[in-house]
C-alpha positions in Angstrom: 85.9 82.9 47.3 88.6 82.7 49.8 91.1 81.7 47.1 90.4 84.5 45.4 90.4 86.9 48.7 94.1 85.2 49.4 95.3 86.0 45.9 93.8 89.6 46.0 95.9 90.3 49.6 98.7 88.7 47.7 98.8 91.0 44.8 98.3 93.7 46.6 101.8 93.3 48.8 103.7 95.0 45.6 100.9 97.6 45.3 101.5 98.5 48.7 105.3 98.7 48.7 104.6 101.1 44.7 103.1 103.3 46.9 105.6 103.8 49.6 108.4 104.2 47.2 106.4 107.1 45.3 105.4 108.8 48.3 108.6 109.0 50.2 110.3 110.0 47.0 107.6 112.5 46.4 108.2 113.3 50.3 112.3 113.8 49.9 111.4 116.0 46.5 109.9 118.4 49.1 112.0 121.3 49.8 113.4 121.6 53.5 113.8 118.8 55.6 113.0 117.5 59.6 116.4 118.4 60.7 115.8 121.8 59.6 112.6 122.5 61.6 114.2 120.3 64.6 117.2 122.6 65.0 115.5 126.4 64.5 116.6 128.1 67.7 119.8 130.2 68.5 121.1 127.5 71.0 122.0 124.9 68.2 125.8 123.8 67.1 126.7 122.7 63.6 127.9 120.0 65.1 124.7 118.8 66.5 122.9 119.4 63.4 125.2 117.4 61.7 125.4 114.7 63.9 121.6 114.4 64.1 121.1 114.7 60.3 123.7 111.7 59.7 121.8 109.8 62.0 118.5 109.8 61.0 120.3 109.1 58.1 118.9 112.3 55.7 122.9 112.4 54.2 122.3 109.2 52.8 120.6 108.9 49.0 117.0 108.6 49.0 117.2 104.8 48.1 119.1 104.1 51.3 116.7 106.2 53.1 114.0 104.3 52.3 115.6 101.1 53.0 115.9 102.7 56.6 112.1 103.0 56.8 111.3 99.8 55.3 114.2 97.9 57.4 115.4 99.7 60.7 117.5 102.0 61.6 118.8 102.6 64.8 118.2 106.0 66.8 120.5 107.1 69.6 120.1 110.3 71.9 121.8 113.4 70.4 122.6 116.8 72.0 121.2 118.8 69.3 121.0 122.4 71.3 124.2 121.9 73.8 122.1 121.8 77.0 123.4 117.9 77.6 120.3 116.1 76.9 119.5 114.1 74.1 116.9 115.4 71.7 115.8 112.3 69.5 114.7 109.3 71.3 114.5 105.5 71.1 115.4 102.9 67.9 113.3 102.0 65.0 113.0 98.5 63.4 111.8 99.1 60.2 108.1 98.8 58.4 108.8 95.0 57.8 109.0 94.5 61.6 105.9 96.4 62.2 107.6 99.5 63.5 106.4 102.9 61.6 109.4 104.5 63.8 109.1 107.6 66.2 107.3 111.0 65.2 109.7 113.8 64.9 107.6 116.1 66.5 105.2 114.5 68.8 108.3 112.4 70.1 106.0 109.6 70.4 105.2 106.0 68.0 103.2 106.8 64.9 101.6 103.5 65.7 100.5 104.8 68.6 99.0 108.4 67.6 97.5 106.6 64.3 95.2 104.5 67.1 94.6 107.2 68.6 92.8 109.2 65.5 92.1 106.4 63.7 88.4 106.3 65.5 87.4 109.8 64.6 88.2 109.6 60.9 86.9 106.3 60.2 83.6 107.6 61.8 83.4 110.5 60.0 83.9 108.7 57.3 81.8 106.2 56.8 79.1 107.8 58.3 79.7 110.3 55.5 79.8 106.7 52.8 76.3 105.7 54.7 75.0 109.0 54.1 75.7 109.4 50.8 74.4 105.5 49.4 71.4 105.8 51.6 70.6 109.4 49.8 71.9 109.0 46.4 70.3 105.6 45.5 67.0 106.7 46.3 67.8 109.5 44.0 68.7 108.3 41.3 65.8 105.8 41.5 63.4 108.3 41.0 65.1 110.2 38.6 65.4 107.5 36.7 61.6 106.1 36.8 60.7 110.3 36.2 63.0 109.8 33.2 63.2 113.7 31.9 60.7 115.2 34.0 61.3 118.2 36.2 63.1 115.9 38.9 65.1 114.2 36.9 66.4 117.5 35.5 66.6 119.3 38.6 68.5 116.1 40.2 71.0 116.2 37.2 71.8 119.6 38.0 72.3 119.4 41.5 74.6 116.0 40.5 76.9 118.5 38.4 77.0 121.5 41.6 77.5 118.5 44.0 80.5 117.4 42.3 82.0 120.7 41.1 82.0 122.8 44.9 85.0 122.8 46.4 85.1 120.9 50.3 86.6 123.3 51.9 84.8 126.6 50.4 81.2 124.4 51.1 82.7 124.1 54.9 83.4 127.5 55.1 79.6 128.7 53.8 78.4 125.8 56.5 80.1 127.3 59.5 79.5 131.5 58.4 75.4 130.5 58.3 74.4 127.9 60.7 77.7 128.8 63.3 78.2 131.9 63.2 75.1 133.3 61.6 72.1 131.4 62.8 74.4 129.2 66.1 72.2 126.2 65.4 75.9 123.9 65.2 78.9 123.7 66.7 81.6 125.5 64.4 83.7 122.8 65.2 85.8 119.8 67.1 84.0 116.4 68.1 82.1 117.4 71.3 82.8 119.6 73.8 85.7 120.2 75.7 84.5 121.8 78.5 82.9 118.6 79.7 84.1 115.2 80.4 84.0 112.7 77.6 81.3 110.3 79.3 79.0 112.9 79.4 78.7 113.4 76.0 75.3 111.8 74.6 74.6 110.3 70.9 72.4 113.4 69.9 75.0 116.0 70.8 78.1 114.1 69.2 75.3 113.8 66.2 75.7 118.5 65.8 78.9 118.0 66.0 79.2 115.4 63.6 76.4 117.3 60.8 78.2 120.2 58.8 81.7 118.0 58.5 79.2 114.9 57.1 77.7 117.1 54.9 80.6 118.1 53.4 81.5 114.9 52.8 78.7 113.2 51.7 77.6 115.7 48.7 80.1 114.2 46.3 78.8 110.9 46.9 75.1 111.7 47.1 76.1 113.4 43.1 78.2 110.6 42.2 75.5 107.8 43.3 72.5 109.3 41.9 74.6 109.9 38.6 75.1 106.8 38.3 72.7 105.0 39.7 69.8 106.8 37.4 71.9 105.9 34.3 72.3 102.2 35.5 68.3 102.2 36.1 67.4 103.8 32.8 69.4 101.1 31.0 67.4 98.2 33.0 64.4 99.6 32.6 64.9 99.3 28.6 65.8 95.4 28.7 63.7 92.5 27.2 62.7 91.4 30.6 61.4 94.5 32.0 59.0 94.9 29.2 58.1 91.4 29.7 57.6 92.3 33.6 55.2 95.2 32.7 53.2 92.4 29.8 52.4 90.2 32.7 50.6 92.5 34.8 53.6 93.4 37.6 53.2 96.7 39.2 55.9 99.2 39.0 57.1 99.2 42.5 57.7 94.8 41.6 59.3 95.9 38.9 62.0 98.0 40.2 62.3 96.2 43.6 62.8 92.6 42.3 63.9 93.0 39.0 65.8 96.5 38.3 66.9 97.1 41.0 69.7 94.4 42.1 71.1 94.6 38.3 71.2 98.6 38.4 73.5 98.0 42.0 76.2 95.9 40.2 78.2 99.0 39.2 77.7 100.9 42.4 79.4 98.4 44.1 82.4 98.8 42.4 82.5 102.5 43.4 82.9 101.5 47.3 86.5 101.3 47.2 87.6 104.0 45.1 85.1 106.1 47.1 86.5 105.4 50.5 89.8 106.5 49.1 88.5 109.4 47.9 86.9 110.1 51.1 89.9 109.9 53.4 91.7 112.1 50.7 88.8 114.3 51.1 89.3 114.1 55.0 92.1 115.5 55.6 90.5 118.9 54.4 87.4 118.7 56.4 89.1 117.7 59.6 91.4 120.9 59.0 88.2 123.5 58.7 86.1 121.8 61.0 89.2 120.9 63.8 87.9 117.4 63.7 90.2 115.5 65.9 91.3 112.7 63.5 94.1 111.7 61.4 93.3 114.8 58.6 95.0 117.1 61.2 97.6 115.0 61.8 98.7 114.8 58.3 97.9 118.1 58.0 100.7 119.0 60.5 103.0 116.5 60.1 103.1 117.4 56.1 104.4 121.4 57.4 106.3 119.7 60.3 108.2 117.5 57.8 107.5 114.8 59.7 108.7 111.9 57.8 108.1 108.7 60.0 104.2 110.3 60.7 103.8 110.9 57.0 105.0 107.8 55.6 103.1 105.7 58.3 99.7 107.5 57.6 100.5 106.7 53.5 100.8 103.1 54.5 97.2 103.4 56.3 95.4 105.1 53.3 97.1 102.3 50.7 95.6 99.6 53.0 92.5 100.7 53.5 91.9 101.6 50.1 93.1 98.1 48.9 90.6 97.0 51.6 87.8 98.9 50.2 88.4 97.7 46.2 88.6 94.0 47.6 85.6 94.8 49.7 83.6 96.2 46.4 84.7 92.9 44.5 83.0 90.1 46.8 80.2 93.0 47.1 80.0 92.7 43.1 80.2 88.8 43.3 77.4 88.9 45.9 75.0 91.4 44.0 74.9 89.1 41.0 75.2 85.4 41.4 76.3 84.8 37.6 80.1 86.3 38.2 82.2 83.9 40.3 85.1 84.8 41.9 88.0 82.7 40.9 
């Protein structure tokens, strides 16, 4: 097992590099650049523009501008507007040295504001993956035992509506009724603001946290239940099960120690791919609901053109969805004893 966990990190070094050279090429492909955005006000000189663009290296073809990322490239103070003070700040040593350089428009590390939202999005996020196994396995259970009765139909259609409403209009329906209509829940942010942070309690960080979770967590409750009532229904139809039910065993044996492990194999392979999808998902829900994570960050960085920000929150999503696949792979070797990991 740790052979194979070695290997896996291994081969996923080139995975992770694939990714950053599509994304910052995808990223240069984007019209308008930083320097742009950094320079809008009357007080700036062509010069300084200039100088600042050849310095962060954005005259350079995109090839050489990635090496910059990936190896360093060293920053000095430029006088962008005239007023004799240098407007970018500090040097950057590249991603291979650990450094994901200096936000453009925070003027701060991008290692240092990705720990800082980090927290928030990974709890709403797998609260939101907790959520949605906890409800969509049960679901699918009993759809599947209540093969084609008026459950298992009425769980197949919410499956398809589940999967097929958009995030972000769901989010907005969320906050017009129980926000603004009903004010049962915050309309959004993680707690409030008006008092200090160690005041805050479980049960009120747990309204702010329920519309944004629910957003999330529909997909996955449709997903799981989709797929974990086919995976039952398929059990429940081997030479065993039958067997089970000749010897006597009561249904509730029968789908606890027999159906039920086999029926999970395939679910765990959906662990990774879903906590990609989820942090992809994220950065919508943070938006609408002003959740103070890295969603918004992206968000803003993205209409900033903030390349050092974007490129470093890229590198976290490629990890932690490499992460999550590896994670649903000793999962799988765990749920059933018979595949070894080699």
């Amino acid at each position: 097992m740790r052979t194979y966990i070695i290997r896996r990190l291994v081969q996923a070094i080139p995975t992770l590099f694939g990714i950053t050279i599509i994304s910052f090429l995808l990223m240069l492909a984007a019209p308008g650049d930083p320097v742009t955005l950094i320079t809008f006000n009357p007080t700036s000189t062509p010069e300084g523009t200039a100088q600042l663009r050849r310095q962060l290296g954005l005259d350079q073809p995109p090839l050489v501008q990635y090496l910059y990322w990936l190896i360093g490239n060293d920053w000095v103070k430029i006088d962008v507007d005239g007023d004799g003070v240098g407007d970018v700040y500090g040097t950057r040593r590249g991603f291979l040295r650990g450094d994901l350089g200096q936000s453009l428009q925070h003027k701060r590390s991008v290692t240092e504001l990705i720990v800082e939202r980090v927290p928030a999005t990974l709890q709403l996020t797998l609260t939101s993956l907790i959520v949605g196994y906890v409800i969509g396995i049960p679901l699918g259970i009993i759809a599947a035992i209540n093969n084609r009765a008026w459950f298992d139909q009425l769980s197949r259609v919410l499956s398809v509506i589940g999967n097929a409403v958009p995030g972000f209009w769901l989010a907005l329906i969320l906050i017009i009724i129980f926000s603004v209509n009903l004010g049962w829940l915050p309309m959004g942010g993680m707690r409030d603001i008006t008092r200090p942070a160690a005041e805050t309690n479980i049960l009120e960080s747990i309204r702010y946290m329920i519309m944004p979770v629910s957003v999330l967590s529909l997909g996955i409750i449709a997903t799981i239940s989709r797929y974990m009532r086919a995976e039952v229904i398929e059990v429940l139809g081997q030479d065993y099960v039958r067997t089970a039910y000749a010897k006597g065993l009561s249904r509730r044996t029968i789908v606890f120690r027999h159906v039920l492990r086999n029926a999970l194999i395939p679910i765990a392979a959906l662990l990774g791919p879903g906590l990609g999808s989820l942090l992809g998902g994220a950065v919508i829900t943070e938006q609408v609901f002003s959740w103070p994570g890295m969603g918004r960050l992206v968000v803003n960085g993205v209409f900033q053109r903030d390349y050092p920000l974007i490129m470093g929150s890229v590198v976290l999503g490629a990890v932690l969805y490499i992460l999550g696949v590896l994670l649903s792979d000793v999962l799988y070797a765990w749920i059933d004893p018979r595949i070894r990991l080699e």
